[in-house]
N, C-alpha and C positions, 0 to 999 in steps of 0.2 A: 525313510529318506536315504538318499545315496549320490556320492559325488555324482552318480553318470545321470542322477532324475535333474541335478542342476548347469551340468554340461550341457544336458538335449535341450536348454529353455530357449534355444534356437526354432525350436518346436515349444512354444509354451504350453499351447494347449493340450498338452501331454500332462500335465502338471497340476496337483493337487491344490484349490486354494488356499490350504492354510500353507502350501510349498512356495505358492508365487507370494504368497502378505511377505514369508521369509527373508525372500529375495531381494523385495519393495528399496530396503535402506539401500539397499548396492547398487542396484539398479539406477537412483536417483542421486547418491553418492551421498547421503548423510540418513541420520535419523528425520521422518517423516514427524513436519506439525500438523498444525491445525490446515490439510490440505486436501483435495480431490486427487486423487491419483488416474488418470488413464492409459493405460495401454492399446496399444489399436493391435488389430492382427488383420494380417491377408492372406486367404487361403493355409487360416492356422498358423501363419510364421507372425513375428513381429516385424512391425515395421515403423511404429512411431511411440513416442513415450512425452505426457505433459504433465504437469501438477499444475494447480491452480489453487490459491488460497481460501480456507473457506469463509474469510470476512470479504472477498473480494467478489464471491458470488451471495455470499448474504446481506451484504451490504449495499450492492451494486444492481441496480435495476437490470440491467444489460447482461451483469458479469456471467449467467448462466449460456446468456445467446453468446458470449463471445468466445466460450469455451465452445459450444458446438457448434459453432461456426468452421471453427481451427481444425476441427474432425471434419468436418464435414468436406474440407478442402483437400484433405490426404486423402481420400477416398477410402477412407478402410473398411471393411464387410463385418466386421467383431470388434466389440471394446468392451474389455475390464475394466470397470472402474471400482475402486478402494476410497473409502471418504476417514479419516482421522481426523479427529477431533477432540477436544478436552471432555466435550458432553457431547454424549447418545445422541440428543435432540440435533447437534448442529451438523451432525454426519447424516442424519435422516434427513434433512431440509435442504441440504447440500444436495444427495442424495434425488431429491425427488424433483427441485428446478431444474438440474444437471439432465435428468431422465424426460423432462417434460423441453428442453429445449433441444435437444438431440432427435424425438421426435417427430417437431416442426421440421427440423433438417432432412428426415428421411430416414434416421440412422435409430432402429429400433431394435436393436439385436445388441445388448451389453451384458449378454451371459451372464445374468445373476449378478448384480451389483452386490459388493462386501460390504461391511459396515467392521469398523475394529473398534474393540472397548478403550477405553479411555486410558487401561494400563498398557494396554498395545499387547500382550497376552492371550488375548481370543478375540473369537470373529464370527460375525453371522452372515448370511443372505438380508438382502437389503429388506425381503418378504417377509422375514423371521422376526417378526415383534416379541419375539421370545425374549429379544437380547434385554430388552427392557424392564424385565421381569425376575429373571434369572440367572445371567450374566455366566453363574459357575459352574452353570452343564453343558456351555458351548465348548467347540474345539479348540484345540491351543492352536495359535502358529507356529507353524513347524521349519525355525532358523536354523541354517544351516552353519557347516563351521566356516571363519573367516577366509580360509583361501577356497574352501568351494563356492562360496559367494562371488568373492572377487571373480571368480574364471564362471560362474554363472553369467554376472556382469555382462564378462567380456562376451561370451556368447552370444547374448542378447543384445548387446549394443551392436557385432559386427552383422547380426541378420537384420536387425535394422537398416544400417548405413545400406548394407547390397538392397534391401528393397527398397529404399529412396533410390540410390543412383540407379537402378534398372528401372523403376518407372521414369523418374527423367530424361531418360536415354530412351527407353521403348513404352510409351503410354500403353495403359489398357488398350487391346484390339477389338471393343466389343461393340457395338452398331450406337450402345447410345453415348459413349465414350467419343466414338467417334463424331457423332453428331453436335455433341459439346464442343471440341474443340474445334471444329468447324465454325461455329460459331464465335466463341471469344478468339477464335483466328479471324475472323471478319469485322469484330469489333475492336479489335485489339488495332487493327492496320487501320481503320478508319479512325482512330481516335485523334490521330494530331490533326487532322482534317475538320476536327468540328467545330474550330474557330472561326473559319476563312481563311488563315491566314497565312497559305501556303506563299506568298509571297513578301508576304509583310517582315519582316526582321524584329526583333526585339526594341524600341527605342531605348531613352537614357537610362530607364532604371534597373536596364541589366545590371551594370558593374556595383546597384545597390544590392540585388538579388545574389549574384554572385558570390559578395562578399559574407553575406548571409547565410551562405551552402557554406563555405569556407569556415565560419565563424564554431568554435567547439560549445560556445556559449548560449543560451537562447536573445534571440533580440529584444530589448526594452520593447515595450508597450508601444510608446510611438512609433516607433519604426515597425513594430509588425503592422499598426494601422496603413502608413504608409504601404507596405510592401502589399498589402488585401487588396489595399484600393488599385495599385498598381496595375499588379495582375490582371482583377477585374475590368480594367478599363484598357490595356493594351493586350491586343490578343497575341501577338507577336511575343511576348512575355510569357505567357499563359501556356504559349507554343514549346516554349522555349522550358519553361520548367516541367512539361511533362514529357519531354525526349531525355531530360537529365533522370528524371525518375524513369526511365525503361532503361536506360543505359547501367542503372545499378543492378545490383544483385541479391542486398538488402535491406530492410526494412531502414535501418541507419544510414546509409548509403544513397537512399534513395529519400535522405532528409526528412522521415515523417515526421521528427520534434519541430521542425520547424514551420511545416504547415500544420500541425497540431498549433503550434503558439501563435501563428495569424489567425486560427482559427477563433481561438479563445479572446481575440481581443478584436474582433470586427464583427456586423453584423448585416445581415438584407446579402445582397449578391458577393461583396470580399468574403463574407465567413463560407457561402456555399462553394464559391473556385476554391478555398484554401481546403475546406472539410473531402471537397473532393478530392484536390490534389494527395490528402493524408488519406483517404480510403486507397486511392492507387498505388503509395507509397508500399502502404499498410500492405496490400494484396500482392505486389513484387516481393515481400521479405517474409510472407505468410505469417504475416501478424495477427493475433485477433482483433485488435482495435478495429478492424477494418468494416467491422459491422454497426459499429457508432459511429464511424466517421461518415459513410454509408446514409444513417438515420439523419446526423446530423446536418448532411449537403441536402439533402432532400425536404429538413425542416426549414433550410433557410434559404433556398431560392423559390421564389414566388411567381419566375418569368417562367420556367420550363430551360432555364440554362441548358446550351446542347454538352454541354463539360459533363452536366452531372447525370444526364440522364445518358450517357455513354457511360461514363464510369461507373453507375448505377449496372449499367447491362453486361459490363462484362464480369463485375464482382459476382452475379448473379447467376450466372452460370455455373459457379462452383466450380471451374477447371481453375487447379493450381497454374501460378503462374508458370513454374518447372518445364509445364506442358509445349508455353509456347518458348523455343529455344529461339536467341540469339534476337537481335534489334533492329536489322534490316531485312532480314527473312526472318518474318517469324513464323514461316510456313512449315521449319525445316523439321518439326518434330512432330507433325499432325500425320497420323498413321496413313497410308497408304489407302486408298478409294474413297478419301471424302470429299464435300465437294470444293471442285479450283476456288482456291483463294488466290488472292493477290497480295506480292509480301509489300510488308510496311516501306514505304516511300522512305528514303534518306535525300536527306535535306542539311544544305550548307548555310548555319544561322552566323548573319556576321555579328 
């Protein structure tokens, strides 16, 4: 081990695994619990880093798709992932939904999943049922000292940050990259159009909806009924809350607690506009939830709502929202020879 093996983790995969479990605490900035760790790489750099709890995927029907979902929207080509746990079993179960849901995504390539033992001390291959048996002939992990970590850290987090802002400034240029964003570029610009309601305005229950984005608080039960039914029955409304959600930048921003909370308390068509409104929220701020809200607009409209089966299609394509820049051209970030699209309509809601 040596300062310059944790300076290069700009280059992670240079790096010995019992080098990178070392790293793990700094990396994520505390000691690691009971959690999934992933690391994504591209073209061997890093470029993204998530935890997920491991009651939250063993607990949680979904909780394995919505972590690979989260991957599957960064586009990364490589992922480590590291499972921690109090007991062997719940890092291998962690371990094997996390691997079988990444899969369905496309994303088969997780270099040798770790497993760490319970004292946090050693560590196997996710393949090595050794660890279950023998525990005190694996490897140690190899921590580094405090201020190499820290500048390991720092390493690691700034080749991240440059491969996020370089792909949202210049996407992948490769034919079927291109072809995706083509696509959520044509659904993306058709989507305030699937109401009709290009001329319709919002009626009275804006300055209720309004007050509702405004609100830090979630809204009582009645009034999210209210606000479901709303929605669903003015389209101008409906218009109106998902130009507010393109207009943000985050998942908060673009209110998903709020259509999360109509969601949870209406049902038949208010719960599928609201679940969908929260899958599109969810997909601007690259949430995971965005793959249950997803399941849940599509469990509950029974007409073929044009809301969700739009929203349904562009989640579905797997291009980060990053890709499409800006609210009234959203053309301006679609790599150069795909095919014309037309940028989003901008519209004056009174």
């Amino acid at each position: 081990m040596s300062l310059q093996s944790y300076v290069a983790c700009g280059d992670i995969a240079s790096l010995e695994p019992g080098e990178i479990l070392g790293l793990v605490p700094y990396l994520i900035g505390r000691q690691p619990v009971a959690e999934l760790v992933g690391i994504g790489l591209r073209n061997d750099r890093p470029c993204a880093l998530r935890t997920k709890r491991l009651p939250a995927i063993l607990g949680n029907p979904t909780g394995a798709e919505q972590f690979a979902y989260w991957w599957r929207a960064t586009g990364t080509d490589e992922l480590r992932l590291i499972a921690y746990g109090p007991e062997l079993a719940d890092g291998f179960e962690a371990l094997s939904r996390a691997i079988a849901a990444l899969a369905a995504c496309g994303i088969t390539d997780q270099a040798r999943p770790l497993v760490v033992t319970p004292d946090r001390h050693r560590w196997a291959y996710f393949e090595d049922r050794t660890l279950e048996s023998d525990p005190g002939e694996l490897p140690e992990i190899d921590c580094p000292r405090p201020a190499w970590g820290r500048l390991g850290a720092l390493a690691f987090h700034t080749a991240c940050t440059a491969a996020r802002e370089a792909e949202a400034l210049a996407p992948l240029a490769d034919a079927q990259t291109r072809r995706e964003c083509a696509q959520a570029q044509q659904l993306a610009t058709d989507l305030l159009a699937v109401t009709d309601a290009a001329e319709a305005p919002p009626g009275d229950d804006r300055p209720h909806l309004e007050a509702a984005m405004r609100s830090e608080t979630a809204p009582p039960a009645a009034e999210a009924v209210y606000l479901g039914v709303a929605l669903a029955t003015d389209p101008g409304l409906c218009d109106f809350a998902v130009q507010a959600i393109w207009e943000a930048d985050t998942a908060a921003e673009a209110h998903l607690g709020l259509w999360c909370q109509i969601a949870c308390h209406t049902t038949g068509t208010p719960r599928a506009v609201a679940a969908a409104l929260a899958a599109l929220a969810a997909w601007r701020g690259e949430d995971p939830l965005v793959a249950e809200a997803v399941r849940a607009a599509r469990e509950a409209d029974k007409f073929g709502l044009a809301i969700v089966e739009a929203v349904e299609a562009i989640v579905g394509t797997g291009v980060p929202a990053a890709y499409l820049d800006g609210v009234d051209t959203l053309d301006a970030s679609v790599p150069s020879g795909t095919a014309a699209t037309q940028p989003m309509r901008s519209k004056e809601v009174a």
